[in-house]
C-alpha positions in Angstrom: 0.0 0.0 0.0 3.1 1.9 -0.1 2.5 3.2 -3.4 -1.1 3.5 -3.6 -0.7 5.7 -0.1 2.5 8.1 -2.0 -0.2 8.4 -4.5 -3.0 9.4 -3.1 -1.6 11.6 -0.4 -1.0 14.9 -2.6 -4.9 14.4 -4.0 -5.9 14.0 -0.5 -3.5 17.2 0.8 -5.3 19.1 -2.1 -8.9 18.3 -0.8 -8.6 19.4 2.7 -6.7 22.2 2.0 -9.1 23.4 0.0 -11.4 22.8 2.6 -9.7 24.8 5.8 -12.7 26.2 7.3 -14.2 23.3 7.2 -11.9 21.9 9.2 -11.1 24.2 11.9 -15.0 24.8 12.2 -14.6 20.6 13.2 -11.9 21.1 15.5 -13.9 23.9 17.6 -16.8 21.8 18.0 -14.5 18.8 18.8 -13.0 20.8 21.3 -16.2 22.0 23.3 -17.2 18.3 22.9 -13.9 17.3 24.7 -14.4 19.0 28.0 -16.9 16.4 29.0 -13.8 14.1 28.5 -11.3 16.0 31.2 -14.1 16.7 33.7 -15.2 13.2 33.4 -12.5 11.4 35.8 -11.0 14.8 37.0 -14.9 15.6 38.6 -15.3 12.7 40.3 -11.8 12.1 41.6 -12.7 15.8 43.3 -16.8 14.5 44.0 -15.0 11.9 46.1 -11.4 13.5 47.6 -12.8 16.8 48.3 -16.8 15.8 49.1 -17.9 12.3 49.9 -15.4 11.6 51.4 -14.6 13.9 53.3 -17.8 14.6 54.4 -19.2 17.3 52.3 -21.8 16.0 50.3 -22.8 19.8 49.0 -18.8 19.8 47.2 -19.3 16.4 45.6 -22.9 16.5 44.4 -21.2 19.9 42.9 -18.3 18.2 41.3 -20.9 15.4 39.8 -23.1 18.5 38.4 -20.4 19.9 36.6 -19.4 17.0 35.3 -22.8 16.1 33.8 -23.5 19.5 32.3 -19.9 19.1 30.3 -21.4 16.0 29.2 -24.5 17.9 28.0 -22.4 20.7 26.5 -20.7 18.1 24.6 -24.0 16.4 23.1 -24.8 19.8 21.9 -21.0 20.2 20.3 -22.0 17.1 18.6 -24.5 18.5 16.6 -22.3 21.2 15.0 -19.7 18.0 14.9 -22.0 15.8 12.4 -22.7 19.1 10.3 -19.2 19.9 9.6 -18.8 16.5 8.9 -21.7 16.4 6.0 -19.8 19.5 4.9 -16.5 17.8 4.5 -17.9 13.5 3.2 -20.6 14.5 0.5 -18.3 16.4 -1.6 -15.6 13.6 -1.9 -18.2 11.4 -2.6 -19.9 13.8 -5.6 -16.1 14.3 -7.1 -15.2 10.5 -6.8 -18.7 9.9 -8.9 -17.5 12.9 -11.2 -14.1 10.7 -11.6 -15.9 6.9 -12.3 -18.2 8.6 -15.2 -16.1 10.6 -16.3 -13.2 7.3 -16.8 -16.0 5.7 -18.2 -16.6 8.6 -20.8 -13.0 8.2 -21.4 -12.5 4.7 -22.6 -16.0 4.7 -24.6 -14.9 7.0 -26.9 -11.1 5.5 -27.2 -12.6 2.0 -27.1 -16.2 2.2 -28.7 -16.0 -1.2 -30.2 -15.1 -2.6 -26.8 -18.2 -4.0 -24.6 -19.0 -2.1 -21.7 -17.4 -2.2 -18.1 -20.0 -3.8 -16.0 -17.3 -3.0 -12.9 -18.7 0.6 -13.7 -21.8 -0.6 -11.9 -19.8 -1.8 -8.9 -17.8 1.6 -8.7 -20.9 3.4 -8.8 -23.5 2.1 -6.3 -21.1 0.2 -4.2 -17.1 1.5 -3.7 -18.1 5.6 -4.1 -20.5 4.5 -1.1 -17.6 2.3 0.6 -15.7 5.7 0.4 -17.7 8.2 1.4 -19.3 6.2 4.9 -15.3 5.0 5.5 -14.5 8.9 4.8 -17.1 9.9 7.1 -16.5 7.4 10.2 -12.5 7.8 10.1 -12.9 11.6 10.3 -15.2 10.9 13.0 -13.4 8.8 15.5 -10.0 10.2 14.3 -11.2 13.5 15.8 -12.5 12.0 18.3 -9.8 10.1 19.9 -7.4 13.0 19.0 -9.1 15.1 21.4 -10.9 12.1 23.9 -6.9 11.3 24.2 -5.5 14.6 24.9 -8.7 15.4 27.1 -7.3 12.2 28.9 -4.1 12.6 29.3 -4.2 15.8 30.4 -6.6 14.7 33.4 -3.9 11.8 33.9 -1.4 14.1 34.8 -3.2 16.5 36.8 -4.2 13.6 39.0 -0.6 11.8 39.4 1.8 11.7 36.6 2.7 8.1 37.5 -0.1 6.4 36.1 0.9 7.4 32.8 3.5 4.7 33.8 0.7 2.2 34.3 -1.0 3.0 31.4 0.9 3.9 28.4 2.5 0.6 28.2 0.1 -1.8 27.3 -1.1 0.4 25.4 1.9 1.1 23.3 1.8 -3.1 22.7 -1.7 -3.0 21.0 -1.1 -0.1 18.9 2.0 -2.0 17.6 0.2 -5.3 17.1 -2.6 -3.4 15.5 0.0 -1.7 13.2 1.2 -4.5 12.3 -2.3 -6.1 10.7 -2.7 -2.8 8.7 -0.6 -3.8 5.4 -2.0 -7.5 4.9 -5.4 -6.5 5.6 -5.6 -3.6 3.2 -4.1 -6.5 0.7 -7.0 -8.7 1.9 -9.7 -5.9 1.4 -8.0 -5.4 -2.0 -8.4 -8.8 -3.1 -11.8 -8.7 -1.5 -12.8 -5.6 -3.9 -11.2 -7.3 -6.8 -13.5 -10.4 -6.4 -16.6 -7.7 -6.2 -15.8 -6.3 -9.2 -15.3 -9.8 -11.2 -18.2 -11.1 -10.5 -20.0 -8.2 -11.4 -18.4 -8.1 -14.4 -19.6 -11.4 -15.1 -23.1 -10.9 -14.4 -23.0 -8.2 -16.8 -21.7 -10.5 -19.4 -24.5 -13.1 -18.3 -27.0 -10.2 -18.7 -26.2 -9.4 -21.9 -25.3 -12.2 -23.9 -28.2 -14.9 -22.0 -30.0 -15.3 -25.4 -26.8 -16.9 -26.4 -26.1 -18.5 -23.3 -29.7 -20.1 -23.4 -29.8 -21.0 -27.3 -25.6 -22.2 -27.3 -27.1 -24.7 -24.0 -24.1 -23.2 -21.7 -25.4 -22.7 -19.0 -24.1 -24.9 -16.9 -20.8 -23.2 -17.6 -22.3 -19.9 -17.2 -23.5 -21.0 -14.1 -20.0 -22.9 -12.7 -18.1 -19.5 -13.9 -20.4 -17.4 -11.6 -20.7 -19.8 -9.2 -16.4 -19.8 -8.9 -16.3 -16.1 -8.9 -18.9 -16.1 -5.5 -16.4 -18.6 -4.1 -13.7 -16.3 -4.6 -15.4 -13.4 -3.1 -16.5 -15.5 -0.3 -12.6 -17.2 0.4 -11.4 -13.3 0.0 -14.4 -12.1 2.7 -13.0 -15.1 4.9 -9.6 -14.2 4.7 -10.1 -10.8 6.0 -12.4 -12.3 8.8 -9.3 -13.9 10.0 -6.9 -10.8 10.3 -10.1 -8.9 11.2 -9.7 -11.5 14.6 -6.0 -10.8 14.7 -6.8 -7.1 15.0 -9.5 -8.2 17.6 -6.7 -10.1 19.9 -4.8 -6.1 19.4 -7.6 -4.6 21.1 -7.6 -6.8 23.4 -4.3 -6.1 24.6 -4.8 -2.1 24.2 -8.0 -2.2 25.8 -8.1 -4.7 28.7 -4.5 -5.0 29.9 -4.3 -1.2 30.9 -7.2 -1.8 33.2 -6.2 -5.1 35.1 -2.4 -3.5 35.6 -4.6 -0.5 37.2 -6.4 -2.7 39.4 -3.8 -4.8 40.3 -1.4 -1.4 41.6 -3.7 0.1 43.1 -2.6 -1.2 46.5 1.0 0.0 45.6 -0.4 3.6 43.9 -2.4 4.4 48.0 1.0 3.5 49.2 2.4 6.2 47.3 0.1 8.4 48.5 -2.3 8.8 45.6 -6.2 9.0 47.1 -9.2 6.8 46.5 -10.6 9.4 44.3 -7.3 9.5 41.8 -7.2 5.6 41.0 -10.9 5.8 40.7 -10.8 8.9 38.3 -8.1 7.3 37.0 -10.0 4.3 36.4 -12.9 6.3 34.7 -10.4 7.8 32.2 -9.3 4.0 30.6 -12.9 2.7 31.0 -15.2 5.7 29.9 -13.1 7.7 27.4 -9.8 6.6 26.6 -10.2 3.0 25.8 -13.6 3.4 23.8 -11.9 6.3 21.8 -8.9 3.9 21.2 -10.9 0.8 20.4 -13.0 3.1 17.9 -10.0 4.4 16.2 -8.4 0.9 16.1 -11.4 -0.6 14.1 -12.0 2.4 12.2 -8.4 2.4 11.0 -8.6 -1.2 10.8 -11.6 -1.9 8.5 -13.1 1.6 7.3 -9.1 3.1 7.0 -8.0 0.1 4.6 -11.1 -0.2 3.0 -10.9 3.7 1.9 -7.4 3.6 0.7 -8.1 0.5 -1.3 -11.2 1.7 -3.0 -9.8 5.2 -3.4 -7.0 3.9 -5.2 -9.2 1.9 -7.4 -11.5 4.9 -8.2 -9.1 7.6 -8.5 -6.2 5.1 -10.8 -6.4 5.4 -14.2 -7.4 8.0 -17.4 -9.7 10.2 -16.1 -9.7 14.0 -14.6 -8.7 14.3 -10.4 -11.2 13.6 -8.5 -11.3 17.2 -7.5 -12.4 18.5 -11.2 -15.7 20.3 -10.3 -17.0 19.8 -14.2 -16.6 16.0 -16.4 -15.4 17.1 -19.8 -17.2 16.5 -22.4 -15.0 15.0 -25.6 -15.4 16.4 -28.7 -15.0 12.8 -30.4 -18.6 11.4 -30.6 -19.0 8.1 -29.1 -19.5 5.7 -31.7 -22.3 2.8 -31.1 -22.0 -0.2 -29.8 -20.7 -2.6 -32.7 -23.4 -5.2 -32.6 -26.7 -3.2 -31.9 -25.7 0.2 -34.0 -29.3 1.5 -34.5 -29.8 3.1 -37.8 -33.0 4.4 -39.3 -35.2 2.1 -40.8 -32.5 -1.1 -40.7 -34.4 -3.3 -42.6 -33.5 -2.2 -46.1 -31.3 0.3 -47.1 -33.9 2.1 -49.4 -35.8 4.2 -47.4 -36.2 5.7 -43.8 -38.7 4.4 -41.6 -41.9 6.5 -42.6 -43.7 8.4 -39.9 -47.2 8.0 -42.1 -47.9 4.4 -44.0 -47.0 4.6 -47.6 -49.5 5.0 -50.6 -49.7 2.4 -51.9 -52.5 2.9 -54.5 -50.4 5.1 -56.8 -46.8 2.9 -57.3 -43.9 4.7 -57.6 -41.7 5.4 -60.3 -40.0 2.2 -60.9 -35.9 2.7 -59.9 -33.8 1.3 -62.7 -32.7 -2.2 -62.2 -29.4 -3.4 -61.4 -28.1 -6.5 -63.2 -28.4 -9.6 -61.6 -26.3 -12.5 -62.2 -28.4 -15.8 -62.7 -29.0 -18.0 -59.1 -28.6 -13.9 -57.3 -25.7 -11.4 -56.3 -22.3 -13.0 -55.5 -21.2 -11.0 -52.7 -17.1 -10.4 -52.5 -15.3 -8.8 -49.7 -11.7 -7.8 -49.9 -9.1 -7.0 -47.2 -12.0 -5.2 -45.1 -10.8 -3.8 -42.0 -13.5 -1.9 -39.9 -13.2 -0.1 -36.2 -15.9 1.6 -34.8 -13.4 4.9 -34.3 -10.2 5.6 -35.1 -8.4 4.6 -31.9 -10.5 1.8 -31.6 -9.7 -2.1 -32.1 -10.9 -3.2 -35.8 -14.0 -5.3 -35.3 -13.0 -7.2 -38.8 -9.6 -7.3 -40.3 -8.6 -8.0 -43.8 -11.5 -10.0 -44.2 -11.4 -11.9 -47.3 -14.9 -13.6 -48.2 -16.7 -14.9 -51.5 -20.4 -16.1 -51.1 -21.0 -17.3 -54.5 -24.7 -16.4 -56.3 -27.8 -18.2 -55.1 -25.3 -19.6 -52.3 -26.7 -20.3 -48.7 -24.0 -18.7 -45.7 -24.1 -18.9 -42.2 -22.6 -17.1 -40.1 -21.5 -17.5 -36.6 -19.7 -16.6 -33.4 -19.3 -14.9 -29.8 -21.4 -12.3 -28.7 -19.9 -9.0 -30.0 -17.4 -10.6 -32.2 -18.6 -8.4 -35.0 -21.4 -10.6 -37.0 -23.8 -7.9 -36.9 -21.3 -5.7 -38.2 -20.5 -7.6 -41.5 -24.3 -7.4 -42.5 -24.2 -3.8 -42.0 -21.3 -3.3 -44.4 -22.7 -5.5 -47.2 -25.7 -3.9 -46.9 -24.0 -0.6 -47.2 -25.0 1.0 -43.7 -21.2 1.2 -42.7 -18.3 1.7 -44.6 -15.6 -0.2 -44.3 -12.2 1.8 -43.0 -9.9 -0.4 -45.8 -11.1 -3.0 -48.1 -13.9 -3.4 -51.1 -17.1 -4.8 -50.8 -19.0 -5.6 -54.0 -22.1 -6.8 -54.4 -23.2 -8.2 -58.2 -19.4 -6.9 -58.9 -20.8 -3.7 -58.0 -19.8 -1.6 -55.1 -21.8 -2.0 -52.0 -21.9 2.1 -51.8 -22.0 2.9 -55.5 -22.8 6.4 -56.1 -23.9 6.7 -59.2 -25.8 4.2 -62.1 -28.4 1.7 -60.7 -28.9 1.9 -57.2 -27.4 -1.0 -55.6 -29.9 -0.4 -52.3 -32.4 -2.9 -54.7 -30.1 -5.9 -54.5 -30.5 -6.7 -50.9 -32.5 -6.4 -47.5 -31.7 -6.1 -43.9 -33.4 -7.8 -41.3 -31.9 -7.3 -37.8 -33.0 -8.8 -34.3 -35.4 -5.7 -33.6 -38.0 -5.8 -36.0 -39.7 -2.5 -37.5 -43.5 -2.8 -37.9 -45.3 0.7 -37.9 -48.9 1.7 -37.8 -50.7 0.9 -40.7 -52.7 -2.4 -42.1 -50.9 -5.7 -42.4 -51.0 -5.3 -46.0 -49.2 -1.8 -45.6 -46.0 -4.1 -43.9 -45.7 -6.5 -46.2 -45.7 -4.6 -48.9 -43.5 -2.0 -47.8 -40.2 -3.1 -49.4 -42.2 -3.8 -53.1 -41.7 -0.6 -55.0 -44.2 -2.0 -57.4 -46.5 -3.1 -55.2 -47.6 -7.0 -55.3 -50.8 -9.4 -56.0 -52.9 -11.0 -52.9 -51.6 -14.3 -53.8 -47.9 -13.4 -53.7 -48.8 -12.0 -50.5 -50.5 -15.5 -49.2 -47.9 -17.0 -50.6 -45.1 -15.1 -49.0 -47.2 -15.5 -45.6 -47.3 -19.3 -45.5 -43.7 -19.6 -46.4 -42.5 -18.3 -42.9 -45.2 -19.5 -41.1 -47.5 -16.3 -40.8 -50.7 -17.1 -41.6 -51.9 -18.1 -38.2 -51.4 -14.1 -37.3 -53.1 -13.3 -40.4 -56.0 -15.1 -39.3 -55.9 -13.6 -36.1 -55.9 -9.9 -37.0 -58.4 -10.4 -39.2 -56.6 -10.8 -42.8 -54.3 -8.4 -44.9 -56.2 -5.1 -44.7 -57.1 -5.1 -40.5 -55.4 -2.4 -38.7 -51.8 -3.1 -37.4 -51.1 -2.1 -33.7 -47.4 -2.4 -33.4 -47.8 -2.2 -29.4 -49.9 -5.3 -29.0 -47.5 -7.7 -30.9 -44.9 -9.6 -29.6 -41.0 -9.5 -30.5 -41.8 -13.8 -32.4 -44.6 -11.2 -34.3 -43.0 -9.0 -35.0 -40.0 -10.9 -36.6 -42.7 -13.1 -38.4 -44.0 -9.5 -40.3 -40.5 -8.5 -40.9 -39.5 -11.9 -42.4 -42.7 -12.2 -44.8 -42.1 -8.4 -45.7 -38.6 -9.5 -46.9 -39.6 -12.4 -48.4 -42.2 -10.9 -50.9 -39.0 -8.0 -51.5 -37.6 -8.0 -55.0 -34.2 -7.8 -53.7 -32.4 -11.0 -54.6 -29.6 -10.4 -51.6 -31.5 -11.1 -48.1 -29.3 -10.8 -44.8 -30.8 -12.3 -42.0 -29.3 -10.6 -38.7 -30.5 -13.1 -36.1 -33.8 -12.5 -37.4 -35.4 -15.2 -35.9 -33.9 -15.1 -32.5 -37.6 -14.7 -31.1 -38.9 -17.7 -32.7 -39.3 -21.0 -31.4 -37.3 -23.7 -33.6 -39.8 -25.2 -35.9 -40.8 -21.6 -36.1 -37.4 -20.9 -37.1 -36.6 -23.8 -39.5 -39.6 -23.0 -41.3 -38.3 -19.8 -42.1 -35.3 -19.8 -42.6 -36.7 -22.9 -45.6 -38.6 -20.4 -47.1 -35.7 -18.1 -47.6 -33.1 -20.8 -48.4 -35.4 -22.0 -51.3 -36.6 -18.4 -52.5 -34.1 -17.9 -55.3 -31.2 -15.5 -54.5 -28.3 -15.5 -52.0 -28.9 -15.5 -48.9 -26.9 -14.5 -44.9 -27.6 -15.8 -42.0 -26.3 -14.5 -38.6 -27.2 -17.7 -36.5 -27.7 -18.8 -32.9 -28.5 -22.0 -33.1 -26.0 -24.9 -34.7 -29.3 -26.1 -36.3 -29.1 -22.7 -38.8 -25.7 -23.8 -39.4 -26.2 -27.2 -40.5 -29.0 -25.8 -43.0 -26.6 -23.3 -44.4 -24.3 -24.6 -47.8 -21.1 -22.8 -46.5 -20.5 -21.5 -42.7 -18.6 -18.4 -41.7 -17.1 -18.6 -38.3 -15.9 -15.2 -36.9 -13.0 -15.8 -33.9 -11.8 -12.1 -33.6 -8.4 -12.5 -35.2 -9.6 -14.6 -37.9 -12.3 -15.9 -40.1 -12.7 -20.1 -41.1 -14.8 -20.7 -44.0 -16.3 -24.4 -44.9 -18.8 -26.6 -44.0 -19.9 -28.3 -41.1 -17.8 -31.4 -41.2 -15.2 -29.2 -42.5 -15.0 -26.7 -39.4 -15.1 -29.0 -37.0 -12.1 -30.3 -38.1 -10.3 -27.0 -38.7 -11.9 -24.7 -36.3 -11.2 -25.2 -32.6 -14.0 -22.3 -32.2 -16.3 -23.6 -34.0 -16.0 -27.4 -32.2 -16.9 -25.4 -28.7 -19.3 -23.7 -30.3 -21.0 -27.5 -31.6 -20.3 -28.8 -28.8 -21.9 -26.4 -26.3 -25.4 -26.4 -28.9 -27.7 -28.9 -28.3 -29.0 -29.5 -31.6 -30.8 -33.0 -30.3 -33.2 -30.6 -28.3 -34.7 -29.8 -31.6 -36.1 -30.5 -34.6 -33.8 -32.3 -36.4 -33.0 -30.9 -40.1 -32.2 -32.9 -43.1 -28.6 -33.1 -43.9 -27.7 -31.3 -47.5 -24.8 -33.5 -49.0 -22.9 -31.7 -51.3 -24.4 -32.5 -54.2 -27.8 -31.7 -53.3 -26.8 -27.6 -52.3 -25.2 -28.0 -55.9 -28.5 -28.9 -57.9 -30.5 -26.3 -55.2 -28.3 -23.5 -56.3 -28.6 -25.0 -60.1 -32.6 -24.7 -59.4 -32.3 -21.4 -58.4 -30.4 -19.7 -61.2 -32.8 -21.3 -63.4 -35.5 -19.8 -62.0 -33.9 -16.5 -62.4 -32.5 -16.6 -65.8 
């Protein structure tokens, strides 16, 4: 703690210093609160010497009143105690929250592609709180025993010097033991904060990747990684239990020992001629103010004193302004979104926005000229495409070479984050890649001039976009032309939504969005895109709502509507449907088919292994030759 402690001592210099008044306003009040402290053994060493004693009951019921009005003097010093104290805690506490966000600002927009620091959440509710009560009780006692002690020892020696002899001692000891447990337990209440923070890092992993968790059937891992991180925050909390009882045996030796030596010379202390009344004020000093102030000092030092410095130096270590920065400063780079749920207008298709009225359908548009199409669909090719969300941040994809061939079937899979969502975003154009082409029909994805290439292709992502309107309205919002009532029943019992045709009441009832569900809601998306024109479809976990005949059935219809077709996938069932699979590891990319990746993708044999494909409905295995002649089908269809 050496260096944590040389670090933190000039922030801390700075916040008090700038606090002065504060501070000698605290030391007044502690002062008026100490004279209960002096007149608490010195009053009744006089109440019995100079009054019972001796006779005069008037002098010591006089000595005993003075005594308890200090102590009610004092009370009321403790009120203007506790409100410098406010005045001093809940601004260290406002500029350590100032610091955390602030950090966090900081490394979201130098790291934008990285996933968010769940520890943030810890740092926040739990350590600035840590801070602020340990700030709050160690200014407390420390004033308290600074003055209880001096109060003390000055009543010590106006009594008889030589108990100090008797007294300071033992004392001495249990401060030294007690020293002595400082360093390893501010190691142990490191440790102990370290485990905090894991495991609520981990939870916020858990949180936000369980749909893959649940549809990967890893949770029992999930659950045996949480469940070793609470072990390891419980074998940290009993390791500081157990110097927690060393610094228990200190106190024991400050706090007890001085007393029994007291008793036990007290014969020897009349003998020197010291009265009744001094070994009994005497006595009142170790058992009424300095002993309790000591104890309270020893824990406070002990638990809240470590605790602070540990958590201080956690908050306070790292990019981010000093704690003492009154304003958090506001970067003029703008955070970029998260990689894997960028929200863009309208990310279905890249044609149009999302419309705040239903369109018109009874006058069609203009018809947009027609981009070539290759029989069997677009080939998509990607070369050397390197993409970061930010300039200082870590590329997402890198030199990503890929070819899907036309009227081909790929599937593509990986972690949570690892930047699938991203590579359906830059072949459908709504990012741009930082290096690299991306060609789509041998055309460039962004092509700003000729055809427009937006007509080749359509986006669905996990949130689907239905708006007010008819069902009719939905459908056929991606047909330029408009299309026929049967193409539209047709489309409809391809991915399984007739049954919510029924139930609203056909193609032309009124659509409320807010009454659907998000397996709905994906079924409207997935027909709208079906019925599309656009020969490229990119399926962005689009059926991650859907139950998995619900999901087989769709993704059917799309393999055997002619064009190409990507699949971000969650379930190793999509995969085995798929001609080719793309597995995403972060530093690389594997391309082949199932039996070929499990061979030559470590990833992508955890990823297998972890599904539980015999949970449901079992698909029929494609050999080879059989995605040939389906491909065949399909550019036959379209030539």
């Amino acid at each position: 703690m050496t260096t944590a402690t040389a670090r933190l001592l000039p922030r801390a210099r700075r916040f008090l210093r700038r606090r002065t008044r504060v501070l000698l306003l605290l030391a007044g009040w502690s002062l008026l609160e100490s004279a209960h402290t002096f007149l608490g053994g010195y009053g009744l060493a006089k109440a019995l010497d100079q009054g019972f004693l001796a006779g005069h009951t008037g002098v010591g019921l006089a000595w005993l009143g003075v005594t308890a009005l200090a102590v009610v003097v004092g009370g009321l010093a403790g009120r203007g105690v506790f409100r410098g104290l406010a005045d001093l805690v809940e601004p260290l506490r406002d500029s350590l929250i100032r610091q955390v966000v602030s950090r966090s600002l900081t490394q979201a927009v130098a790291h934008p592609a990285r996933a968010a620091d769940s520890a943030v959440v810890s740092r926040l509710t739990n350590q600035t709180e840590i801070a602020r009560d340990s700030f709050a009780g160690l200014v407390l006692v420390a004033r308290s025993f600074v003055f209880t002690a001096a109060g003390a020892v000055l009543g010590l020696l106006s009594l008889a010097p030589q108990l100090l002899l008797i007294v300071v001692p033992p004392l001495a000891a249990g401060l030294l033991l007690f020293l002595a447990t400082l360093r390893p337990m501010a190691a142990r209440q490191r440790a102990f904060l370290q485990a905090d923070e894991d495991l609520s890092t981990q939870f916020g992993a858990v949180a936000e990747g369980l749909r893959d968790v649940v549809a990967c059937g890893a949770q029992q891992q999930t659950a045996a990684r949480a469940y070793g991180l609470i072990e390891d925050e419980a074998r940290a909390a009993r390791q500081l239990a157990r110097w927690a009882a060393v610094r228990c045996l200190a106190l024991g030796l400050a706090g007890q020992l001085p007393i029994l030596l007291l008793l036990v010379s007290a014969p020897w202390l009349l003998r020197q001629g010291l009265t009744p009344g001094v070994v009994l004020g005497a006595l009142a000093y170790l058992t009424q103010s300095l002993l309790p102030a000591l104890h309270t000092l020893m824990n406070a030092l002990g638990s809240a004193g470590t605790r602070l410095l540990v958590v201080l130096d956690r908050l306070t270590t790292g990019p981010g302004p000093d704690p003492e920065s009154t304003t958090v400063p506001h970067p003029k780079t703008t955070i970029a979104p998260d990689p894997e749920s960028a929200t863009v207008p309208d990310p279905e298709s890249t044609t149009a926005p999302a419309p705040t009225t239903p369109p018109d359908l009874t006058t069609p548009p203009d018809p947009a000229p027609l981009v070539p199409v290759p029989p069997g669909g677009p080939g998509v090719h990607l070369r050397a495409v390197t993409f970061a969300y930010g300039p200082a941040a870590q590329p997402v994809l890198h030199d990503l070479d890929l070819t899907v061939e036309p009227g081909e079937h790929l599937v593509v899979v990986g972690p949570s984050g690892i930047g699938k969502s991203t590579l359906t975003a830059l072949v459908a154009g709504l990012l741009e890649p930082g290096h690299g082409e991306i060609r789509v029909a041998g055309r460039p994805v962004r092509a700003r001039s000729g055809p427009d290439p937006s007509l080749l292709r359509v986006l669905i992502p996990q949130q689907a976009y239905v708006f007010s309107g008819t069902l009719r309205e939905n459908l056929l919002y991606l047909c330029p032309d408009g299309a026929s009532t049967s193409a539209l029943e047709a489309s409809s019992d391809a991915v399984g939504l007739d049954p919510l045709v029924r139930r609203l009441g056909g193609f032309d009832a009124p659509l409320d969005p807010g009454v659907l569900s998000q397996g709905e809601r994906q079924l409207i998306a997935l027909g709208r895109a079906h019925l599309s024109p656009a020969p490229l479809v990119l399926l962005d976990e689009a059926t991650c709502h859907l139950d998995p005949a619900a999901e087989m059935r769709a993704e059917r219809a799309f393999a055997e509507r002619p064009g190409t077709l990507i699949v971000v996938a969650h379930r190793i069932t999509s995969a085995r449907r798929a001609d080719r699979i793309l597995v995403l590891d972060g530093v690389r990319a594997t391309c082949g088919t199932h039996d070929e990746l499990l061979e030559r993708s470590a990833l992508y044999r955890d990823l297998a292994g972890s599904w539980q494909p015999e949970a449901l409905p079992a698909p029929e295995a494609l050999e080879a030759p059989e995605r040939a002649e389906r491909i065949s089908a399909k550019s036959r269809y379209l030539s």
